[in-house]
TORNUFI-862585 format. One record per residue: residue number from 1; residue in three letters; y, z, x of N, C-alpha, C in turn. Coordinates in nm, 4 decimals, decimal comma. Each point is the difference from the previous one (the first is absolute). Layout:
N
REC  nr rest       nv       nw       nu      cav      caw      cau       cv       cw       cu
REC NUM  ALA        Y        Z        X        Y        Z        X        Y        Z        X
...
# end
This chain:
168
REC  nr rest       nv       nw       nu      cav      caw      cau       cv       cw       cu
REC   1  UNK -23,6125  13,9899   0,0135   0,1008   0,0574   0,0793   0,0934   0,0831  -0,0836
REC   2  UNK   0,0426   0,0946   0,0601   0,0619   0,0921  -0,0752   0,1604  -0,0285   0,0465
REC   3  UNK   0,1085   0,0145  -0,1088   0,1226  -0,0456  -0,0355   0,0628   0,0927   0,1412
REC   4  UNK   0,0979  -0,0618   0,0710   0,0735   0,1355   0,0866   0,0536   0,0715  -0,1021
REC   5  UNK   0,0653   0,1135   0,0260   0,0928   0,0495  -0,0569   0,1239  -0,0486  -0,0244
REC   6  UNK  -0,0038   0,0248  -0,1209   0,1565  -0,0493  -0,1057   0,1357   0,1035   0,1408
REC   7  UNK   0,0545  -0,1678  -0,0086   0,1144   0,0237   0,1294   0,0868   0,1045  -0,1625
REC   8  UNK   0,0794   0,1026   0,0703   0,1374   0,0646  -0,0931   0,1103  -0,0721   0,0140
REC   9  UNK   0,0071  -0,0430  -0,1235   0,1729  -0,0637   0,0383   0,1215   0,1072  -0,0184
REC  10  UNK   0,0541  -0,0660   0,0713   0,1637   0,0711   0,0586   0,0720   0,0541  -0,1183
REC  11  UNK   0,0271   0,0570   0,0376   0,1176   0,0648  -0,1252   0,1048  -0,0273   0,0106
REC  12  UNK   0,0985  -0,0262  -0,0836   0,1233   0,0270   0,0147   0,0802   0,0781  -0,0393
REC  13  UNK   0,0838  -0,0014   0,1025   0,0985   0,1009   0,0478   0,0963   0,0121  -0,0751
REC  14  UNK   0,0747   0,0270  -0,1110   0,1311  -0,0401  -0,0391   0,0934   0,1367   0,0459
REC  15  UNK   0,1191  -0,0211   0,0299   0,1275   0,0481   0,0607   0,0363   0,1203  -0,1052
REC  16  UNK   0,0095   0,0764   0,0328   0,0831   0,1131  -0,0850   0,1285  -0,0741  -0,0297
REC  17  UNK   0,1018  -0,0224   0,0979   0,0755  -0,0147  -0,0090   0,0638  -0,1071  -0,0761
REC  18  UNK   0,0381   0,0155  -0,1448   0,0579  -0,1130  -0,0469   0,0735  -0,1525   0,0507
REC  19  UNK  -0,0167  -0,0970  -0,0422   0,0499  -0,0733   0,0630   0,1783  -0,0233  -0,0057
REC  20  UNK   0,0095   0,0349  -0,1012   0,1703   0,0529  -0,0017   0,0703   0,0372   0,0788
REC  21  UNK  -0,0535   0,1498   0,0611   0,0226   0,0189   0,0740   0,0156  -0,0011   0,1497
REC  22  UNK  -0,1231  -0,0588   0,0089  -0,0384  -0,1257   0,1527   0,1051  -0,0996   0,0003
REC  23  UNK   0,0461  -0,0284  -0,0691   0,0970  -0,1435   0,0027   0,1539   0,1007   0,0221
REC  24  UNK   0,0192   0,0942  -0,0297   0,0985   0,0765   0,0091   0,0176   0,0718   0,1246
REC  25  UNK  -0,0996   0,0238   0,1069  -0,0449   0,0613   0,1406   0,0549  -0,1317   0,0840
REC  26  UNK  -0,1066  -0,1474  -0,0773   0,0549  -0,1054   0,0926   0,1374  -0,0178   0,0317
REC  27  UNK   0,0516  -0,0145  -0,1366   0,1464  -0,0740  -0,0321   0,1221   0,1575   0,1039
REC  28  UNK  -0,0526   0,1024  -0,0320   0,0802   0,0895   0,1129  -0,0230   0,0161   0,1424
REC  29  UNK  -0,1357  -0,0783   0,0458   0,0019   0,0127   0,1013   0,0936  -0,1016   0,0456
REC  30  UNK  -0,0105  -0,1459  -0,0739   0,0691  -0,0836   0,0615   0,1443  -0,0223  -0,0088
REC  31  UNK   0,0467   0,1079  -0,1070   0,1441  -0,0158   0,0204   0,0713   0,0765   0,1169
REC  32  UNK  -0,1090   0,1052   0,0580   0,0623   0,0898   0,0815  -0,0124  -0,1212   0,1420
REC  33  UNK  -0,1144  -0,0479   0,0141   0,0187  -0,0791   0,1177   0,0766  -0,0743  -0,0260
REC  34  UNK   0,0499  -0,0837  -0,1155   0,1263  -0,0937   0,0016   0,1291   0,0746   0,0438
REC  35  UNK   0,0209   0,1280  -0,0723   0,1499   0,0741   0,0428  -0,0023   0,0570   0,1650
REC  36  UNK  -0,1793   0,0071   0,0721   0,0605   0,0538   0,1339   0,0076  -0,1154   0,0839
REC  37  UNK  -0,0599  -0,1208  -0,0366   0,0403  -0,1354   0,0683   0,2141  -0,0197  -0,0181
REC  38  UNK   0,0024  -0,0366  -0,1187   0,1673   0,0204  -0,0472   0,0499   0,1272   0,0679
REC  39  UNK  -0,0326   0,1205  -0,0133   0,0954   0,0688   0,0739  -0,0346  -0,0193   0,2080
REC  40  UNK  -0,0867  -0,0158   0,0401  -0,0385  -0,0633   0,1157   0,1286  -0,1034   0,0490
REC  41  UNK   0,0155  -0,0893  -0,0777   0,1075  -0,1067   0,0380   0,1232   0,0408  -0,0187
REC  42  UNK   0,0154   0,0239  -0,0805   0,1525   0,0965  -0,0361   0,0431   0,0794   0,1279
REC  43  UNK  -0,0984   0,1092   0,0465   0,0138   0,0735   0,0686   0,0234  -0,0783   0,1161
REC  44  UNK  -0,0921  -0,1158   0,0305   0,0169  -0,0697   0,1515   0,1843  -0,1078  -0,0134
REC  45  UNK   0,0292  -0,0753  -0,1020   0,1385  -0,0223  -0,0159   0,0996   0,0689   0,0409
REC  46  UNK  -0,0368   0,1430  -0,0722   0,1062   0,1133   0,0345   0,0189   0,0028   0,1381
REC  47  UNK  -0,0726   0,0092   0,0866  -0,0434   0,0396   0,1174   0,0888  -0,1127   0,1159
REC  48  UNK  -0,0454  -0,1409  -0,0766   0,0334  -0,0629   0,0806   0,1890  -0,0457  -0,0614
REC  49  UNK   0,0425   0,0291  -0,0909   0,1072   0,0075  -0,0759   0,1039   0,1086   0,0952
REC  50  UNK  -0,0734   0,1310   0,0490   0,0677   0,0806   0,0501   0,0669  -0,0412   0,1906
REC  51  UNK  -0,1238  -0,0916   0,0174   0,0458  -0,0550   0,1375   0,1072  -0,0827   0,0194
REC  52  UNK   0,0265  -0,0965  -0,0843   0,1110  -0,0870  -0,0137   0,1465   0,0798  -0,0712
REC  53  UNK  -0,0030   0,1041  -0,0772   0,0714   0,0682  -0,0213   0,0693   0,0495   0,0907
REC  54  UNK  -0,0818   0,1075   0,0911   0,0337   0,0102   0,1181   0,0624  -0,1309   0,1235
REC  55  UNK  -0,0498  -0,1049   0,0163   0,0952  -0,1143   0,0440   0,1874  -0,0172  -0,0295
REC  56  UNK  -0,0476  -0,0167  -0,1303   0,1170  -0,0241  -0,1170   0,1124   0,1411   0,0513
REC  57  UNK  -0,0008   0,1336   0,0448   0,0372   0,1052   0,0046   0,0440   0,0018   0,1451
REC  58  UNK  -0,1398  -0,0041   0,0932   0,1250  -0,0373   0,1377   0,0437  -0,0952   0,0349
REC  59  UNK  -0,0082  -0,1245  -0,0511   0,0869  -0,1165   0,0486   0,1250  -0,0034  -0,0613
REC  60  UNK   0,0230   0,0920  -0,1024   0,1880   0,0286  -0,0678   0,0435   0,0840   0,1151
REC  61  UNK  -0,0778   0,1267   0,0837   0,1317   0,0608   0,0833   0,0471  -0,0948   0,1103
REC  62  UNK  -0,1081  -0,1013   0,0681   0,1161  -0,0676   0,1097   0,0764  -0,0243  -0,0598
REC  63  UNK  -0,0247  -0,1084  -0,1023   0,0484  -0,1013  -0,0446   0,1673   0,0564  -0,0528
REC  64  UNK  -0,0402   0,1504  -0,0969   0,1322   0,0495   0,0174   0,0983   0,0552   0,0609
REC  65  UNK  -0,0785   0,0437   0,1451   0,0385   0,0641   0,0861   0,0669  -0,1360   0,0673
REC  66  UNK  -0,0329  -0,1213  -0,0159   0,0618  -0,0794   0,0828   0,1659  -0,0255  -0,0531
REC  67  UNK  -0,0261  -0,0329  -0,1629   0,1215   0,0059  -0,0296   0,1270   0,0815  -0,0223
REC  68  UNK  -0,0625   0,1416   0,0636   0,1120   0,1016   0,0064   0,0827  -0,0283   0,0701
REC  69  UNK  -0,1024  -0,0175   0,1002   0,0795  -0,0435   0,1585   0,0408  -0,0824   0,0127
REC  70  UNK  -0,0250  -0,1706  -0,0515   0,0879  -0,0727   0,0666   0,1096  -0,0576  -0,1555
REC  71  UNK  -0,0526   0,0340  -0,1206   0,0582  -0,0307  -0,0801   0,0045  -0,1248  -0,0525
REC  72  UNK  -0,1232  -0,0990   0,0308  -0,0907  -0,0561  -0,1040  -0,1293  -0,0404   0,0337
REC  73  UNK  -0,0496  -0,0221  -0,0956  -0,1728  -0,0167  -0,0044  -0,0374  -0,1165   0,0744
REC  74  UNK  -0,1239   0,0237   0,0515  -0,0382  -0,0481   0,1246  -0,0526  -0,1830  -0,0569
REC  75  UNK   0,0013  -0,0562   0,1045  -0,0197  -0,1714  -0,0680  -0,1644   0,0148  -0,1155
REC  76  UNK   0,0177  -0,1295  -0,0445  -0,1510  -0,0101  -0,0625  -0,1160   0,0086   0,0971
REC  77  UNK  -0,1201   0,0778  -0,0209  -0,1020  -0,0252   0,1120  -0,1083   0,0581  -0,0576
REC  78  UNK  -0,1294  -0,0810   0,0549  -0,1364   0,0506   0,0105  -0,0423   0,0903   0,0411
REC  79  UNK  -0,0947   0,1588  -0,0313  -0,0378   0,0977   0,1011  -0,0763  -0,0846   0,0412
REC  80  UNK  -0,0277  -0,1122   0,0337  -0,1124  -0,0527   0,1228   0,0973  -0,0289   0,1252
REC  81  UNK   0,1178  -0,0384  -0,0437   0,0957  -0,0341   0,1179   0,1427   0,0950  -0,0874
REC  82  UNK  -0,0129   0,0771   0,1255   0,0952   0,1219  -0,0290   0,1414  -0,0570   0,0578
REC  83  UNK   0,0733   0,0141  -0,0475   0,1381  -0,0008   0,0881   0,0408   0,1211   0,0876
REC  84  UNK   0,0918  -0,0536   0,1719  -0,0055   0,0701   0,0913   0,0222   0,1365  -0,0256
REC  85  UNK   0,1488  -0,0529  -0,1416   0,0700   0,0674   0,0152  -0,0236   0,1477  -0,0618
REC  86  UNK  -0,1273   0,0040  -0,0887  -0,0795   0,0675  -0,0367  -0,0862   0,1320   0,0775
REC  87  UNK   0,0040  -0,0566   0,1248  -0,0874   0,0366   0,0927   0,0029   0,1659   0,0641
REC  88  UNK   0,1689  -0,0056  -0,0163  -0,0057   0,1510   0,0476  -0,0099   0,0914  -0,0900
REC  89  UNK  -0,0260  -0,0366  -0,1807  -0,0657   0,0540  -0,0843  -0,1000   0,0938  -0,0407
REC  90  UNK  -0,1646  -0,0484   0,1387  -0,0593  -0,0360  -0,0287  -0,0708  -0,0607  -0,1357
REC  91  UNK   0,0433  -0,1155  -0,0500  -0,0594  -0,1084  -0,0895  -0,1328  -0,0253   0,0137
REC  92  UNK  -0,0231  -0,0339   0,1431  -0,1525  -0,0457   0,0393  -0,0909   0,1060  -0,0410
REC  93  UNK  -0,0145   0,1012  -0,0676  -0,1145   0,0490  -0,0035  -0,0324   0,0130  -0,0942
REC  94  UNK   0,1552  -0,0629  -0,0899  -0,0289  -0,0300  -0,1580  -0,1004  -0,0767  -0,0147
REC  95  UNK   0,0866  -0,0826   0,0818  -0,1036  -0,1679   0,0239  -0,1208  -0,0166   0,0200
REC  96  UNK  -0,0378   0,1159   0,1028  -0,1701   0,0518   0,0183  -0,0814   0,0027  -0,1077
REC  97  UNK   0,0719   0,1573  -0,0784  -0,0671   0,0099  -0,1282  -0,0402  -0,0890  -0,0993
REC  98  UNK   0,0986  -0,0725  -0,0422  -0,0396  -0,1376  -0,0606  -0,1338  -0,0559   0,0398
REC  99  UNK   0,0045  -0,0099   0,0995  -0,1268  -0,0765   0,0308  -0,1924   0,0641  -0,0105
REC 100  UNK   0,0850   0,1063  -0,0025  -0,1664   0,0935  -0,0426  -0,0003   0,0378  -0,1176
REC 101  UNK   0,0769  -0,0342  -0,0994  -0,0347   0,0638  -0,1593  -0,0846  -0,0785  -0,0013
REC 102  UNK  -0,1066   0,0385  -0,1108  -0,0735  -0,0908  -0,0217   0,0001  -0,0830  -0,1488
REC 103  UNK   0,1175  -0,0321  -0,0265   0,0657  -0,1170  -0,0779   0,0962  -0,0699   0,0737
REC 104  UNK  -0,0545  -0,0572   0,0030   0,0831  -0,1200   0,0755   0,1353  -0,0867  -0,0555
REC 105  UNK   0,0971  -0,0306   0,1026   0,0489  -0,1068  -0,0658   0,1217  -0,0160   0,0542
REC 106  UNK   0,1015  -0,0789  -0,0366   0,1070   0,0077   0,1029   0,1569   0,1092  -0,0486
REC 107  UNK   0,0663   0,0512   0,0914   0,0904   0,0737  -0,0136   0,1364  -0,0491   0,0266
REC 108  UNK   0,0921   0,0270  -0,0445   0,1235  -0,0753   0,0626   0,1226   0,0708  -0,0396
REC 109  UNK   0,1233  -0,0294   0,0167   0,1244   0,0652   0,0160   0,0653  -0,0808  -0,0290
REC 110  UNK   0,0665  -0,0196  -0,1295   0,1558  -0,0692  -0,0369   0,1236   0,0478  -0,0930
REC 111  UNK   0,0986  -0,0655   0,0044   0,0743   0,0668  -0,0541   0,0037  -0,1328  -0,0976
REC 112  UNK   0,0635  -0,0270  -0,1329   0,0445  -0,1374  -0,0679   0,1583   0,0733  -0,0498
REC 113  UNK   0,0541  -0,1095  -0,0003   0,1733   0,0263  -0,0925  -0,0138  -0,0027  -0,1160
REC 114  UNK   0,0501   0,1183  -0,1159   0,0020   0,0423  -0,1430   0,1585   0,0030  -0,0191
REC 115  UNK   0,0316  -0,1071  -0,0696   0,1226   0,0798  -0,0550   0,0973  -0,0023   0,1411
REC 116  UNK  -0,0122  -0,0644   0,1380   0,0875   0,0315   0,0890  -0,0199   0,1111   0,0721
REC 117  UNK  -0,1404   0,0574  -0,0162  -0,0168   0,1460   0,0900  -0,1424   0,0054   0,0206
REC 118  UNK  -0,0112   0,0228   0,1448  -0,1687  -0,0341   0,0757  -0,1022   0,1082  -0,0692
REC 119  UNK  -0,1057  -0,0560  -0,0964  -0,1160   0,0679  -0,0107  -0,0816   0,0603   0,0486
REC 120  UNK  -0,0467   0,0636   0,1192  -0,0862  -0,0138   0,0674  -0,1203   0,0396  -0,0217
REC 121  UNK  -0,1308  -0,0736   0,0071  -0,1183   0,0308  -0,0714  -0,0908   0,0150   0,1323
REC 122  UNK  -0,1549   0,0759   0,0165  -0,1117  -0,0171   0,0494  -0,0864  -0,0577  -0,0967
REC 123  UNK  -0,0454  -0,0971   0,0172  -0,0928  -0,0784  -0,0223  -0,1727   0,0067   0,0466
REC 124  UNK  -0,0827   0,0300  -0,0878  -0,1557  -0,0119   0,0029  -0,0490  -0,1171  -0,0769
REC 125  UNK  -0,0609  -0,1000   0,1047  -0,0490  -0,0711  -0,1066  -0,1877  -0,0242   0,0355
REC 126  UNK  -0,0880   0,0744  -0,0397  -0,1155   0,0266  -0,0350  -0,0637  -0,1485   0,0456
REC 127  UNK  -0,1063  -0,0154   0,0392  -0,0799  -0,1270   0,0317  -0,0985   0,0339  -0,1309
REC 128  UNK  -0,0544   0,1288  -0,0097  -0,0938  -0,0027  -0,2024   0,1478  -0,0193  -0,0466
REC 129  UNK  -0,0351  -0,1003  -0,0227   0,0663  -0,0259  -0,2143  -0,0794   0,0348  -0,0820
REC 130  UNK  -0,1426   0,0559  -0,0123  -0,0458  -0,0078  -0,0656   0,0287   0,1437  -0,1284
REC 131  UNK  -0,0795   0,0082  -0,0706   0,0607   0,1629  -0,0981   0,0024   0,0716   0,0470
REC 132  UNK  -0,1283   0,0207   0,1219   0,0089   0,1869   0,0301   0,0962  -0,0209   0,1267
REC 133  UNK   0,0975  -0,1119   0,1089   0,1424   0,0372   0,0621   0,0493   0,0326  -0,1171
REC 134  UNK   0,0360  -0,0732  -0,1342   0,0982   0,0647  -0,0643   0,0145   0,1382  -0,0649
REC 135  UNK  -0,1602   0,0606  -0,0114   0,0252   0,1274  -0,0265  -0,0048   0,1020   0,1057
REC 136  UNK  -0,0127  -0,0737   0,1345   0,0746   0,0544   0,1419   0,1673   0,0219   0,0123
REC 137  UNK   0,0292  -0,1465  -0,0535   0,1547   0,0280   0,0408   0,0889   0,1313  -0,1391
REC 138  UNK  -0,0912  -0,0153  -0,1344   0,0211   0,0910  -0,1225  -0,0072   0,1745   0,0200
REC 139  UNK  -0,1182   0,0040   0,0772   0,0539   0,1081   0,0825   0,0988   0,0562   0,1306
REC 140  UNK   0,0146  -0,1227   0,0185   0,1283   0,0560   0,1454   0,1095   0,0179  -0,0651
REC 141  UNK   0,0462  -0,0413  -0,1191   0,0805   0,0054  -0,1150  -0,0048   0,1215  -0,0536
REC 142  UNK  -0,0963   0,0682  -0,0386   0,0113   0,1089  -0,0212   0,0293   0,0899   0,0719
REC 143  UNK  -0,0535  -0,0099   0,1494   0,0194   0,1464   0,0733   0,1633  -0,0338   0,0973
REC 144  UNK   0,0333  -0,1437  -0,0188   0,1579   0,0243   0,0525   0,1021  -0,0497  -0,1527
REC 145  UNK  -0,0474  -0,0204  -0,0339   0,0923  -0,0488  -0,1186  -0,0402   0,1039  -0,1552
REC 146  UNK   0,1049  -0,1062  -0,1411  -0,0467   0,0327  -0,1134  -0,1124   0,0004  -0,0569
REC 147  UNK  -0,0956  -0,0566   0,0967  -0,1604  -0,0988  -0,0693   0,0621  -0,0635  -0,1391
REC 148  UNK   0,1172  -0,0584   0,0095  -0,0307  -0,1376  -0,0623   0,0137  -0,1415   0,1081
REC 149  UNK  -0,0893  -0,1064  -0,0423   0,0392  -0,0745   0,0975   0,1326  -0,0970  -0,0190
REC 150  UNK   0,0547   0,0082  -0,0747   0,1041  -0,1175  -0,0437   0,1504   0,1063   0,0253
REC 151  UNK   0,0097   0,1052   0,0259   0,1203   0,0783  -0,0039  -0,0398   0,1030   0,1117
REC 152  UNK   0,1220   0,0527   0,0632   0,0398   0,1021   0,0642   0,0119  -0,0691   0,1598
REC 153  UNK  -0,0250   0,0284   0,0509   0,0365  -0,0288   0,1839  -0,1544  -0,0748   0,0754
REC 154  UNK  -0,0653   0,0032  -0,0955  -0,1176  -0,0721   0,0527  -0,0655  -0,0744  -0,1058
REC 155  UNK   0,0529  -0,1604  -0,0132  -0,1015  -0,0942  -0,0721  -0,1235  -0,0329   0,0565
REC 156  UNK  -0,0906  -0,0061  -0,0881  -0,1265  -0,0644   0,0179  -0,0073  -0,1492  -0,0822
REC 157  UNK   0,0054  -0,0767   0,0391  -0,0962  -0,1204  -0,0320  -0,1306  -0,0390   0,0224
REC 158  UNK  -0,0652  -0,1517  -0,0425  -0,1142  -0,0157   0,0309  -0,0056  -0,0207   0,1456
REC 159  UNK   0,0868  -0,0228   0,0731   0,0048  -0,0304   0,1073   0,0688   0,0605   0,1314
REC 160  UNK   0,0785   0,0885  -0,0276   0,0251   0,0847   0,1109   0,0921   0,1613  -0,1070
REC 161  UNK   0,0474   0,0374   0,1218   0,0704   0,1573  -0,0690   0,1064  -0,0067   0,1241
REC 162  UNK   0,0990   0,0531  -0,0990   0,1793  -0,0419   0,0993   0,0584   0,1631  -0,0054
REC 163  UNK  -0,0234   0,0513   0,0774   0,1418   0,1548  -0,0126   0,1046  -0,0212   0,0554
REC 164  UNK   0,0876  -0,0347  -0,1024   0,1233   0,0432   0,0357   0,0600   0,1773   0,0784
REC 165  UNK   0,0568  -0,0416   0,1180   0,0538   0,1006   0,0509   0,1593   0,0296  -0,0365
REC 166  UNK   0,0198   0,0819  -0,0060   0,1232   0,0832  -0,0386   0,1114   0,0517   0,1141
REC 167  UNK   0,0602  -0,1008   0,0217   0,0870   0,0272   0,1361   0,1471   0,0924  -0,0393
REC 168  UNK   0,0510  -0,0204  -0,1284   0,0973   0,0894   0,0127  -0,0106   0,1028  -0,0511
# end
């Protein structure tokens, strides 16, 4: 019997392309998908940073508009339960808004005594505690405040963000 024919073995292929440089294609591809994931979130914070900002912005004109008029600030209260006296404000649609940002959490209205003279703050306090509310509330800081969180008219903590309003 006669032998089949001698099978050809395969050749191999080797890469032009250095491997140096292959590792240098990888390592840039993946930093670019790391920075458009990071800027991705950034961008969505901002976004949602700008909605509560906006909160923070019309709930000072009743609120100051109330105390023009009657010449002091309105009791402590929840935007979930508005006071009446609020009403011809319209407050309630502050109150609306609140409820469709999509950060959640509770809002409120107080004044505390400093020194013998009423503070009066709006209050956000975030249901995320987690890092990325706080680099939610770090930007609402920036676009109404100093963007620091420990100074100017809007603290941030781990746990909520207080603006002081400016009545006189």
């Amino acid at each position: 019997m006669a032998d089949p024919a001698p099978k050809e073995s395969e050749v191999i292929v080797v890469s032009e392309v250095p491997l140096w440089m292959r590792a240098i294609q990888v390592a840039t591809l993946g930093l670019l998908i790391g920075l458009g994931i990071t800027f991705g979130l950034i961008y969505n914070n901002f976004q949602q940073a700008g909605s509560v900002a906006d909160i923070f912005r019309q709930s000072r004109r009743p609120i100051l508009q109330y105390r023009l008029e009657k010449g002091a600030w309105p009791s402590n209260f929840d935007f979930d339960k508005i006071p009446a006296e609020l009403e011809s404000y319209d407050f309630s649609s502050i109150a609306r808004g609140t409820r469709e940002l999509d950060v959640r959490g509770s809002w409120q209205f107080a004044t505390e005594e400093v020194d013998g003279k009423a503070v009066p703050k709006i209050i956000f306090k975030p249901e995320d505690k987690s890092l990325n509310g706080l680099r939610i509330l770090s930007a609402v800081d920036a676009q109404l405040d100093d963007g620091q969180e420990s100074t100017g008219r809007l603290r941030v903590t781990a746990d909520q963000a207080e603006f002081t309003l400016m009545g006189e």
